[in-house]
Each structure stands twice: as structure tokens, then as C-alpha cells.
C-alpha positions in Angstrom: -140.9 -66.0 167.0 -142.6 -67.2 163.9 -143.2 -63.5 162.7 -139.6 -63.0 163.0 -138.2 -65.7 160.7 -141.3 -64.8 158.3 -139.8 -61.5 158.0 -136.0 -63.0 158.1 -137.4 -65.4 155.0 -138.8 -62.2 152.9 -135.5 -60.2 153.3 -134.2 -63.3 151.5 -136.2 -63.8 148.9 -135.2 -63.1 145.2 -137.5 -60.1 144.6 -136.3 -58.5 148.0 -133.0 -58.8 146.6 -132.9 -57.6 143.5 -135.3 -54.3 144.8 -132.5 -53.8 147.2 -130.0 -50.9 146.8 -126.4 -51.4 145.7 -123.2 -49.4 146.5 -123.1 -48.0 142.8 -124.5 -45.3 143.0 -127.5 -46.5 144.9 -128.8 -48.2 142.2 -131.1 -50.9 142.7 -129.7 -54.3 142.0 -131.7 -55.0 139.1 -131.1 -52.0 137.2 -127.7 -52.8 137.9 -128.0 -55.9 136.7 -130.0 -54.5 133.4 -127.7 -52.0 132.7 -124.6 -54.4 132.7 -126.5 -57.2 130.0 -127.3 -54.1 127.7 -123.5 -53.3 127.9 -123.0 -57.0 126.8 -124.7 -56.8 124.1 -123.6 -53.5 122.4 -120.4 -54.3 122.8 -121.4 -58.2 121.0 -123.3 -56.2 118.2 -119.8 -53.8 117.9 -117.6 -56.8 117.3 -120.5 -58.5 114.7 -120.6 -55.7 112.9 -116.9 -54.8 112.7 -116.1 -58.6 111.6 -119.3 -58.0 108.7 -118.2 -54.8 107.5 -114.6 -56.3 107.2 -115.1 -59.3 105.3 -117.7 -56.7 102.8 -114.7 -54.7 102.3 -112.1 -57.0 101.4 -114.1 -58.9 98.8 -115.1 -55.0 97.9 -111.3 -55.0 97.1 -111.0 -57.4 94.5 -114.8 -56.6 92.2 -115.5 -53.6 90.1 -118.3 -53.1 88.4 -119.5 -54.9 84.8 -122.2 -54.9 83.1 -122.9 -58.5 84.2 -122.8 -57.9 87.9 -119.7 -58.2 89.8 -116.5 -60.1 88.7 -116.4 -62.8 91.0 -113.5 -63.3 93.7 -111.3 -65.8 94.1 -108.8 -65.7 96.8 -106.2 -68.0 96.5 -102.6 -69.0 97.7 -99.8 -67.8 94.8 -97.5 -71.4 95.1 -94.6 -71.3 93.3 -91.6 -73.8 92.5 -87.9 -72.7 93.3 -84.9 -74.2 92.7 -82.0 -74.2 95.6 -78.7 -74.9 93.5 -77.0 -71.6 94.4 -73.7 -73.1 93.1 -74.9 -72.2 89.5 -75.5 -68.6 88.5 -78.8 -69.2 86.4 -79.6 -65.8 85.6 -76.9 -64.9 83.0 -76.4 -68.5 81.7 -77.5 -68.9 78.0 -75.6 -71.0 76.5 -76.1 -75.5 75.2 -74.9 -77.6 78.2 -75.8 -81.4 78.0 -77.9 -83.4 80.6 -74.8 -84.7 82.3 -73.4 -81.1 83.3 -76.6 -80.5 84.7 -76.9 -81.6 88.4 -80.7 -82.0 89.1 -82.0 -78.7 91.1 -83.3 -79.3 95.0 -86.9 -78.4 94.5 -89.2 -76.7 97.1 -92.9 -75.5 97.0 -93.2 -72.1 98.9 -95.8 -69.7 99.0 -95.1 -66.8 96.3 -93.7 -63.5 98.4 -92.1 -65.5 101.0 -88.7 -66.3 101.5 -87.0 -66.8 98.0 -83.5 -68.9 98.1 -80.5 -68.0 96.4 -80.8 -64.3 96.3 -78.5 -61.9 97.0 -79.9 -59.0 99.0 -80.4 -55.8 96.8 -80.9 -52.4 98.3 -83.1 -50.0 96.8 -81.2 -47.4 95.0 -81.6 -43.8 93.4 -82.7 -43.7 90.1 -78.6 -43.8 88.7 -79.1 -47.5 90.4 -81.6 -48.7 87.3 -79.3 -50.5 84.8 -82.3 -49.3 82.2 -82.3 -45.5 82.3 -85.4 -44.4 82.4 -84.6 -40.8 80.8 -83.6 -43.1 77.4 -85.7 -45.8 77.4 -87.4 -44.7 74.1 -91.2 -45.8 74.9 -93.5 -44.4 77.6 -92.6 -42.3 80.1 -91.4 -42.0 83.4 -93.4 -40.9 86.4 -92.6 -39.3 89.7 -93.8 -41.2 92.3 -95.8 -38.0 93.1 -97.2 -38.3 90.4 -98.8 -41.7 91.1 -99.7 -41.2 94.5 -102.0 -38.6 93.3 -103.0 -41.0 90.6 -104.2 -43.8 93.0 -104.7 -41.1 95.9 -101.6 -41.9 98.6 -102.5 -45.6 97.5 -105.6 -46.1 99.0 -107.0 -49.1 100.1 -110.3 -48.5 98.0 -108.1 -48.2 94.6 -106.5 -52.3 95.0 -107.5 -54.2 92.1 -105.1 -56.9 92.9 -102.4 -57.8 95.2 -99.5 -61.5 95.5 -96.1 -62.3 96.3 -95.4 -59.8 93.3 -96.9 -56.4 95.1 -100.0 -54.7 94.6 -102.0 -53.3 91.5 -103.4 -49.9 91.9 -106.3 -48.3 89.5 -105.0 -44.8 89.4 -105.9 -41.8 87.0 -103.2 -39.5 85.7 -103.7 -35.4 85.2 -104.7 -36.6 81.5 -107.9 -38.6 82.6 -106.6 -41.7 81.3 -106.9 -44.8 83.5 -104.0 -46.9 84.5 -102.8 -50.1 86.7 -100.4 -49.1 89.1 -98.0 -52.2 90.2 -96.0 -51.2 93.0 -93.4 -54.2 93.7 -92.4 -55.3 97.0 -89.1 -54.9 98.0 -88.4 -58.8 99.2 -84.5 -59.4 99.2 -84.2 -57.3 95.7 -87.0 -58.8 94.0 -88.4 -55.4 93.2 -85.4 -54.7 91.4 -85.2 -57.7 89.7 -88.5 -57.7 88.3 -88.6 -54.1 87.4 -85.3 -54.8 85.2 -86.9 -57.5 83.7 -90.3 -56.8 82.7 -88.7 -52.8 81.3 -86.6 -55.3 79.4 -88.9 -57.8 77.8 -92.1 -55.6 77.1 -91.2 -52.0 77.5 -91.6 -51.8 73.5 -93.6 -54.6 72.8 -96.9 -53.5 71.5 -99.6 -56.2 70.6 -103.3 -56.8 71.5 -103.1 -59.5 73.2 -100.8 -58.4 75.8 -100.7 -55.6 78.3 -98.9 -52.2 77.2 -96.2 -51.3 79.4 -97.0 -47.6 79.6 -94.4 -46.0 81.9 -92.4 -46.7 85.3 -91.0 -45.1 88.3 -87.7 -45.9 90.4 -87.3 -43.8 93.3 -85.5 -44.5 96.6 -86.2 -48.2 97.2 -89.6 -48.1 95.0 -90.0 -49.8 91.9 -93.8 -49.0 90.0 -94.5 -50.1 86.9 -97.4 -48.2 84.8 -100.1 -51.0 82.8 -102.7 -50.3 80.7 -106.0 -50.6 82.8 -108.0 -53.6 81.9 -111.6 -53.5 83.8 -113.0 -56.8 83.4 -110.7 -58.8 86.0 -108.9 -62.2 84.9 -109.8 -65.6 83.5 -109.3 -67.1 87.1 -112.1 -65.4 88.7 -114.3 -66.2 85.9 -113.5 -69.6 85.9 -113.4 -70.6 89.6 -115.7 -67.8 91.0 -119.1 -67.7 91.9 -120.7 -66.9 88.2 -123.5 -68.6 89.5 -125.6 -72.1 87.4 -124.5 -70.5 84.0 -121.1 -69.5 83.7 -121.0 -66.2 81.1 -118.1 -67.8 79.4 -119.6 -69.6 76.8 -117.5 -72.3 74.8 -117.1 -69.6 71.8 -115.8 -66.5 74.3 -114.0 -69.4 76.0 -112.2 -70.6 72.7 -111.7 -66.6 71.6 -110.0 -66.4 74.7 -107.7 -69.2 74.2 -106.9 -68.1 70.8 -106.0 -64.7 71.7 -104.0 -65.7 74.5 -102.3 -68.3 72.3 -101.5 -65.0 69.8 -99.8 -62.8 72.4 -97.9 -66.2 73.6 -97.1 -66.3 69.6 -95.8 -62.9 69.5 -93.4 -63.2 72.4 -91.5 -66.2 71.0 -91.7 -65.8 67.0 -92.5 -62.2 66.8 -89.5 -60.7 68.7 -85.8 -60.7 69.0 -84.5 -61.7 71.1 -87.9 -63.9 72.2 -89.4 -63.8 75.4 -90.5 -67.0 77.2 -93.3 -65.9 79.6 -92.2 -68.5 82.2 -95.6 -68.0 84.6 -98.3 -68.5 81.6 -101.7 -69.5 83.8 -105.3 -68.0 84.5 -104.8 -65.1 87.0 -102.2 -63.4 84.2 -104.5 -62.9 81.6 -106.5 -60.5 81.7 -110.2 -59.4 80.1 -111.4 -56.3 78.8 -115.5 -55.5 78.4 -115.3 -57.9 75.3 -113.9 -60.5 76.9 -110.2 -60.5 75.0 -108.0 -61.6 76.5 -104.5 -59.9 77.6 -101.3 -61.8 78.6 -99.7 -60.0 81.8 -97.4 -60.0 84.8 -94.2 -60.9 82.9 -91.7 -60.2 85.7 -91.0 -64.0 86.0 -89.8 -63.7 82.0 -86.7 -64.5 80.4 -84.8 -63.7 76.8 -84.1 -66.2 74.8 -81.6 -65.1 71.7 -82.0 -66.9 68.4 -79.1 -68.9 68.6 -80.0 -70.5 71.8 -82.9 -73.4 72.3 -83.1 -73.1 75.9 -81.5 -71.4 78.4 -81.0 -72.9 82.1 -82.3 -70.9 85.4 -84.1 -71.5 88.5 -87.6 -73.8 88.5 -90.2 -70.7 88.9 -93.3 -70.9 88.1 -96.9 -71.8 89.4 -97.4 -75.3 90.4 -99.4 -77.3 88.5 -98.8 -75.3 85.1 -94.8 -76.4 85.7 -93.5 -78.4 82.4 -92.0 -81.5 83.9 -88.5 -81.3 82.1 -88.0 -77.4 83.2 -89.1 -78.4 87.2 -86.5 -81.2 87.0 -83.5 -80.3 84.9 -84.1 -75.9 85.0 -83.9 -75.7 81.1 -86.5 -73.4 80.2 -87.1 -73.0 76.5 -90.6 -72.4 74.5 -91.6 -75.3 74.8 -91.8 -74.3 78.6 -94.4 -71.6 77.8 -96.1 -74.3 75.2 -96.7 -76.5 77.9 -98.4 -74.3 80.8 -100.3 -73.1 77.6 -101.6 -76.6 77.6 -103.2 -76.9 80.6 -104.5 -73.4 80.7 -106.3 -74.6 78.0 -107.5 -77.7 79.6 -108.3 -75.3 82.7 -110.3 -73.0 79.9 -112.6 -76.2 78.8 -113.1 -78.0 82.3 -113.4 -75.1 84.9 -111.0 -77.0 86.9 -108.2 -75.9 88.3 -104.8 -77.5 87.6 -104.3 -78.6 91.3 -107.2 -78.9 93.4 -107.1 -81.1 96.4 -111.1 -80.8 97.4 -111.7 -83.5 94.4 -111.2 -87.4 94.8 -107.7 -88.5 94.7 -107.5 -89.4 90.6 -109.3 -86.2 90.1 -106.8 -83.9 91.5 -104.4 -83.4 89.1 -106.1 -81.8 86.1 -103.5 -83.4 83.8 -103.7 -87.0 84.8 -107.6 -87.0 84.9 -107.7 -85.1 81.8 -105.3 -87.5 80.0 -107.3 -91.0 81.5 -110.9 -89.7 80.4 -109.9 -88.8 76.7 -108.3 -92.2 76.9 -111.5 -93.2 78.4 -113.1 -91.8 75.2 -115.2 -89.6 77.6 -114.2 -85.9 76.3 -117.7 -85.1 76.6 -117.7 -85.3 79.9 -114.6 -82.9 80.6 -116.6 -79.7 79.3 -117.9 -77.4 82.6 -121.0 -78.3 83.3 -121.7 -74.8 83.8 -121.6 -74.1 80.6 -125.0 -73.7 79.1 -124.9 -74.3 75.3 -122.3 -77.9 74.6 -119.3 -77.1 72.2 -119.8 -78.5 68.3 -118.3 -82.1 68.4 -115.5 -81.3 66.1 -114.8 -78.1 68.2 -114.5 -79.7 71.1 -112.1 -82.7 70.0 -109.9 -80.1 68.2 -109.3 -78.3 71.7 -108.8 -81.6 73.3 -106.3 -82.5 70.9 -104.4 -79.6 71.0 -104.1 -80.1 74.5 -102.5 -83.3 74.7 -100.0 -82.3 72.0 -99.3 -79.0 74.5 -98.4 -81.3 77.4 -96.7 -84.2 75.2 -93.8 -85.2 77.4 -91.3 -85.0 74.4 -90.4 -81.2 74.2 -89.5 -81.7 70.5 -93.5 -83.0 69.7 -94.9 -80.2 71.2 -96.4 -77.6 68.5 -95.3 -74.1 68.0 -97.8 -71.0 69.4 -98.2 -70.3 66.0 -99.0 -73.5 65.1 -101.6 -73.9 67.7 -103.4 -70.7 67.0 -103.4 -72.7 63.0 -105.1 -75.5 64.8 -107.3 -74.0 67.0 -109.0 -71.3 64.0 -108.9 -73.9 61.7 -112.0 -76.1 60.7 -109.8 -79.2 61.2 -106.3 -79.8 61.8 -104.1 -78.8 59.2 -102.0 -82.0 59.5 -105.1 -84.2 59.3 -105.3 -85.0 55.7 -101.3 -85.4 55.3 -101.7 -88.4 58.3 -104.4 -90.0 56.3 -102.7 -89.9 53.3 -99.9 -91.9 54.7 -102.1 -94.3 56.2 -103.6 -95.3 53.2 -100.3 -95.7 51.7 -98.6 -97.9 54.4 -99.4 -101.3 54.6 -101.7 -102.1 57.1 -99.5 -103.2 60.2 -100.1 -107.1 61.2 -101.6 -107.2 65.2 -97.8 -107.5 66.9 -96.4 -104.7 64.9 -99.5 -103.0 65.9 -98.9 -104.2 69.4 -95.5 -103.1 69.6 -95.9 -99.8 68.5 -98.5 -99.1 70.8 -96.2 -100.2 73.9 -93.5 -98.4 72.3 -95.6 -94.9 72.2 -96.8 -95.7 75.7 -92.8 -96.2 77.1 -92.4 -92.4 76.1 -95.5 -91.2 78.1 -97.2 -90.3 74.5 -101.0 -90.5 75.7 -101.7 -88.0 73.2 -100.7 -89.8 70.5 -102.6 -92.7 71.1 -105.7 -90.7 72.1 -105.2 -88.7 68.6 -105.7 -91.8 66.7 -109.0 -92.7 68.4 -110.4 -89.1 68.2 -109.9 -89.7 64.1 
């Protein structure tokens, strides 16, 4: 009896079990058992190294080489400001109207490339459907889109250098060995169109520096291209919010070259042609930087023209929020002063490294505009310079560029400076104005305390921080 149940007990055992045979193929259970954990875990190390290769490629997508390193990605969310008045037909409207015929625009804030109100679905035509004829347009040349599928081979993945709401940017290389950008647009609702009509329009024969040549297009079918220059040294944005590392490589001067130049091209669109061209999307991922870090306006498919007779014409609020001019997001009159404006805080973007929007910071630190205006009231402009930058900016320099920025972002349209005048002011030793402002100082009487009093509420009534500020920075 006892033998029985010790034998009974060892048939039950663990070690009997697992050394028994199974059905599958009369394997023993722990071979079984073996075989089905290594299974687990190739298929754990398949999935771990599909999600690894993945995330290597797509930052692959946006870096080319440099001499540097890598140009650092930045991934962010295109956000854009739209108007919803459909009553009005924006786009052709260019004439004076006063504030009361304007009724103030329904804003929304929408991702760029999604759904854009107010427009009228546009099919993709021939090329007889392009109201510019590309056999007569006088610049460039036009390309076949077998031509650029060649170019970028069939569009491969491996040739993206940048991609939005807008479409994607292709580095191709024509039958000549020259380099190009390739921007295919994206059909949304007609916007391919649209754009392709307007940027043919605006800078098909514009030819400066500091923006990027339009070399060629193609319209065939329902696909819009548009041929760039190729600049290889990615934009401003991924050099300023990157990873660049404890020492950014934009030092104050290549930062302040960079500001210059862009202020130039900005020049040359409004005072260099007729009729003028207001950019309408001026911020850091549309300028672009060669090797030598100049720096070349792009993407102008958000622009309008602006003839000489006219100060402002009215359209719908677009634009990237937190570069928005407050007048043109609530009334939709877009003039200059506009382009002035977003100028303005992509400079204040150039000296702080901070994005104009950036919800990770404290809650008075994330609007660049407000915190920038309260420190220089604060008399702390020192403390607004990137910290990654290694060498600090001259004094003088560095109170010039704040200065210019508060007169960019003055809330009276009619204070804000020229382009032209603010590429004066920022190549200048000192402000050209300065001496005429002293001059009358020491000519006026010297104003008792409650004149002095009352002036200064009266500036700060018309939201004139940079005024006051100006005064203390003498």
C-alpha cells in the first residue's frame, strides 16, 4: 500500500511532469515549454527593433549632414488662425473700408492642413486650368512631372527634407546635376491651387539673396510642384529650439546677421517691388540657412499683393499663432505693418531661444511677448539673452535689438518702423533717431511731475510699453 501511493506521489511530481511526453509531436513537456518562451521573445525583440528602427528613420527624415553635426529636429504642430466670415469675399478685396464696415471675423485656431473654412472646393485641372501659363511665364522653366519624379526618385521617402499642412519638400537632382527643393502641395479643398497661383505670382521673378529663388514649376492633372533653390543647412527653428546641445552655434553676431538679412529680404518684398508683397506667415521654420548661416525668407504661399495705392488690404486671419499682429487677427486688414510685426517677435524669438507660444513655461512666461515686454520694463534685458549662448552680446548691441523689438510689436500700426528702417537700426552703431530725440529734450522745458505723470498714463492707455522702455534704455 505504501509503495503504491509512493509511486502515485512521483508520477506527480514536477520533474515527472515536465520529462513526460506531450501530444505535439512527442515532445517532452519542457522542450515544449522552452521552445514556446524562445518564440516569445523573438517575436518581443521583432516588435523592439521595428519601433527603434522607426523612430531612427523618421528623425533620419528631417537631418542632413553639416559640417557641425546634424541639424537638429524639431517636430512641431503647424497652428494657424482662420477667419470664418464667408459672407465677405476677402481674396479679391483691395480697396479703404473703415472700421465700421468691417464686422469683426469669427476666429478659430486649427491645426495647419486640416479642415480650412470658407473654401470653395477646386478640382485639379490640366495645365489650360493654370490662370498663370506656364509656357509664358518669362522666368524659369517648367517641368514635367517626369521629370521630377526622376529628380527625387518616384518621391522617395529618403529624399523628405520637410513636410506641413502646406505638402512636402523633396531634395531632388535634375539631368543638369543641380540640386533643387521639390514642394509638392497637397490637394486639400483647392489649396494646391491656390497657393501654386499665388506664390508663381509673388516671386516667380523676384530675385534677391535673401529669399529663395523660385526656379521652375509643374501643373499636371491635380498636381501642383513648385521648384526652390536647395538650401542645405535647415531653418532657424531647428537651430533655435533643437538639441544644439550646452553651446548653441548661433552666436549673437550669426544670430544678429541672420536677423538683418532676413529683415533685407522682408525689405525687398514691400519697398523693392510693385505691386509689394506682404509675406503674411514671416516666423522661424520659413527662413532658411545656407553653410554660412544667411538666411533665406521662404514658403510665401500664404502671401498677398499689395498695389501702391492701397495701405492695407482686408482677407482672412492666416498666419501662425503667436507671430499674429493683433489688429490683422481681429479686424482681417493685413498691410506691412502685418509683416513688421511678426518680424518683431521673430526677432525677440532670435535673442531668447524661446518660442513665441510655449505652454511648458510658468503661466507669465508663456507668451514670449508679454514676458519679453514686463522684463525690459523690469530693466532686466540681460536676462532675456539664451543662455546658451556662449559669448554675451555688447551692451549697446543688445539694447539696440531690444529696442527694435518693441517698436516692431508697438500696438499703433502707424509707430511701427519700416523694413528698411529696421535694417538702418539694426547695422547702425546707434539708432539713427537718437540724437534728433535728444536734441529736443534739451530744448523742451523740463516737464513739472503731473505733466510728467500724465503723459506717462497717457502712453500706457495706448499699450505703448516700448515707448516707455525706450526712454529708460537711454
Amino acid at each position: 500500500m505504501s509503495v503504491s501511493s509512493e509511486v502515485q506521489a512521483s508520477d506527480d511530481s514536477l520533474p515527472h511532469k515536465l520529462n513526460s511526453k506531450t501530444s505535439f509531436l512527442g515532445l517532452k513537456l519542457y522542450f515544449v515549454i522552452g521552445i514556446l518562451l524562445l518564440c516569445a521573445i523573438a517575436v518581443f525583440l521583432v516588435i523592439f527593433i521595428y519601433i527603434s528602427l522607426n523612430k531612427k528613420y523618421r528623425k533620419r527624415k528631417m537631418r542632413v549632414k553639416h559640417s557641425s553635426g546634424l541639424i537638429p529636429l524639431v517636430s512641431k504642430e503647424i497652428v494657424e488662425i482662420k477667419s470664418l466670415n464667408r459672407e465677405v469675399n476677402y481674396e479679391k478685396a483691395e480697396v479703404k473700408i473703415s472700421n465700421a464696415d468691417l464686422k469683426e471675423p469669427e476666429v478659430e485656431v486649427e491645426i495647419k492642413g486640416g479642415k480650412r473654412s470658407g473654401e470653395s472646393e477646386v478640382s485639379g485641372g490640366s495645365r489650360s486650368d493654370v490662370s498663370v501659363d506656364p509656357e509664358n511665364i518669362g522666368w524659369g522653366r517648367w517641368y514635367s512631372l517626369k521629370e521630377l519624379e526622376m529628380a527625387t526618385r518616384g518621391f522617395a521617402v529618403e529624399n523628405v527634407i520637410g513636410e506641413g499642412g502646406y505638402g512636402i519638400v523633396y531634395r531632388g537632382i535634375l539631368q543638369d546635376g543641380s540640386v533643387v527643393a521639390v514642394k509638392n502641395l497637397l490637394n486639400n479643398k483647392g489649396q494646391a491651387e491656390k497657393e501654386f497661383k499665388v506664390e508663381v505670382e509673388a516671386i516667380g521673378k523676384v530675385r534677391h539673396k535673401n529669399l529663395v529663388g523660385l526656379i521652375g514649376c509643374c501643373a499636371e492633372g491635380a498636381q501642383r510642384m513648385l521648384v526652390y533653390e536647395y538650401v542645405d543647412n535647415g531653418n532657424l527653428e531647428q537651430w533655435l529650439h533643437g538639441d544644439v546641445g550646452s553651446v548653441s552655434p548661433l552666436t549673437w553676431d550669426i544670430r544678429m546677421r541672420i536677423a538683418i538679412g532676413t529683415a533685407k529680404g522682408l525689405s525687398y518684398l514691400h519697398e523693392g517691388l510693385e505691386p509689394k508683397v506682404v509675406h503674411r506667415d514671416v516666423k522661424s521654420s520659413n527662413i532658411l540657412l545656407d553653410r554660412k548661416w544667411n538666411p533665406k525668407v521662404s514658403d510665401f504661399g500664404l502671401a498677398k499683393l499689395l498695389g501702391s495705392e492701397a495701405s492695407y488690404v482686408t482677407t482672412r486671419v492666416m498666419g501662425t499663432f503667436g507671430y499674429v499682429s493683433p489688429e490683422y487677427a481681429s479686424t482681417g486688414m493685413l498691410s506691412e505693418g502685418s509683416d513688421v510685426y511678426s518680424f518683431g517677435v521673430l526677432l525677440m524669438e532670435i535673442i531668447t531661444g524661446r518660442s513665441p507660444i510655449d505652454y511648458s513655461r510658468p503661466a507669465g512666461e508663456m507668451n514670449l511677448v508679454d514676458w519679453f515686454k514686463g522684463m525690459v520694463a523690469s530693466r532686466r534685458g540681460e536676462e532675456l539673452v539664451d543662455p546658451l549662448i556662449e559669448v554675451q552680446p555688447p551692451p549697446r548691441g543688445l539694447k539696440r535689438a531690444l529696442l527694435v523689438c518693441l517698436r516692431c510689436i508697438d500696438l499703433d500700426i502707424n509707430k511701427r518702423p519700416k523694413m528698411g528702417q529696421i535694417v538702418h537700426m539694426l547695422e547702425a552703431d546707434d539708432f539713427p533717431f537718437r540724437s534728433e530725440i535728444r536734441s529736443a529734450r534739451e530744448k523742451d522745458p523740463i516737464p513739472s511731475g503731473a505733466d510728467a505723470s500724465t503723459e506717462t498714463e497717457h502712453t500706457s492707455k495706448n499699450g505703448g510699453v516700448g515707448d516707455i522702455d525706450k526712454s529708460r534704455w537711454r
